[in-house]
N, C-alpha and C positions, 0 to 999 in steps of 0.2 A: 325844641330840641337844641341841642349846643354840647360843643365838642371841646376839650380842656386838651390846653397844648401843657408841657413840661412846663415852661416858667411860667406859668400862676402856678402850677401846684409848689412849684420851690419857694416862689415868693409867700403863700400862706405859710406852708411849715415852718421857713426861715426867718425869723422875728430882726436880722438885722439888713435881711434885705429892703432895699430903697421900695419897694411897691407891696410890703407885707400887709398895710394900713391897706392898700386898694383891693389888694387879696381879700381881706377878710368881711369887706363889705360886700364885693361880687360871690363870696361864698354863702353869706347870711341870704342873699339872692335866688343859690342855686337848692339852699336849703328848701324854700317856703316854697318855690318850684315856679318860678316866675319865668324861667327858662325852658318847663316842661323839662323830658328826659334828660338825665348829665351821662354824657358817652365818654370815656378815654379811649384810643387806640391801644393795643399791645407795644405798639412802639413805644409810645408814649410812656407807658408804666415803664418797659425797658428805660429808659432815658432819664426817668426820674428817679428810680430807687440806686440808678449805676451812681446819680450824678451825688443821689445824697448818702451811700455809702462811700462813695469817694471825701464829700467833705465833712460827713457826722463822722466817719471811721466808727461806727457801731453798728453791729449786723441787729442789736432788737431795735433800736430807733428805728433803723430803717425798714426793717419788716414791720412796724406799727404804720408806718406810711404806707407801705402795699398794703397791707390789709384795709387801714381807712379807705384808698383808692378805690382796693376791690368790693369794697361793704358799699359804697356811696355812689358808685359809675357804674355804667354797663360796659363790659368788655366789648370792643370791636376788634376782630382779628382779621388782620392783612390776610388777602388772597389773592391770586396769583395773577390775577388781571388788572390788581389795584395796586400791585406791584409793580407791574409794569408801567402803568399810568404813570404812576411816581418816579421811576427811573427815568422815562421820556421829561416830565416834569424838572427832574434834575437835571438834565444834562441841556436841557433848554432854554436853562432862566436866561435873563441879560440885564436885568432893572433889580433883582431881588436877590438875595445871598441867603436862601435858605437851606438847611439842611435837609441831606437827606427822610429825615423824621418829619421836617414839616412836610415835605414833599406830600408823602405818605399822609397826612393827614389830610390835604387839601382833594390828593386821589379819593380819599375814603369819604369826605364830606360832596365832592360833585357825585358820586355814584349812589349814597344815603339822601342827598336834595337836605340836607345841612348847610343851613348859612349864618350861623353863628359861633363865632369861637371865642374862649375867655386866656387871654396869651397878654403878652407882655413884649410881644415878639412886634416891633413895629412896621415888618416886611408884609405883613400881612393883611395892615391895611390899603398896600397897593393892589391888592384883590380884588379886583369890582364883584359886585354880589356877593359878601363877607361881611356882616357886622362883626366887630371888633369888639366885645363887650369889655374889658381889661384894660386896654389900655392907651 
């Protein structure tokens, strides 16, 4: 099982991004299921389609991206104890400068026993027990 943070999915979609090449290899990966289930958080989809409606400025590109999202991952939806994990988690850090969204994912992957993530986020390999598949 393995959980997709927002930048791999920006980095595939986005062909002039610096890590599109590593994208699409880890995605040929997530395809053939060498990673078993591909989970996104709701967050996550939040964060993705804000960040690439913000920079496509086209609302069908970027509903083609949710919908690949939603066609290819399982939803994971925050709840209210993984919320809070995440809030503590944020307001905790001292070594790591994650957002609130990673937060949230790191809550949702301890409570799921997920220890794999495909990110681009390099905060994340300060995580003991976190394989970093991405990057």
């Amino acid at each position: 099982m393995i959980i997709l943070d927002s930048s791999f999915i920006v980095a595939y979609y986005n062909t002039a991004d610096n890590n599109h090449n590593k994208a699409i290899g880890i995605m040929k990966a997530l395809e053939t299921g060498e990673y078993g289930d591909v989970l996104v958080t709701d967050y996550v989809f939040d964060e993705t389609v804000t960040v690439a409606f913000v920079r496509l400025k086209s609302l069908g590109k970027t509903v083609k991206i949710g919908d690949d999202i939603s066609r290819f991952a399982k939803m994971v939806y925050m709840e209210k104890n993984a919320f809070e994990d995440a809030w503590e988690l944020f307001k905790n850090q001292s070594d790591t400068k994650f957002s609130f969204t990673d937060c949230s994912i790191l809550s949702i992957m301890k409570r799921a026993g997920i220890n794999k993530i495909a990110t681009f986020d390099g905060d994340f390999k300060k995580i003991r027990d976190i394989e970093v598949v991405a990057g």
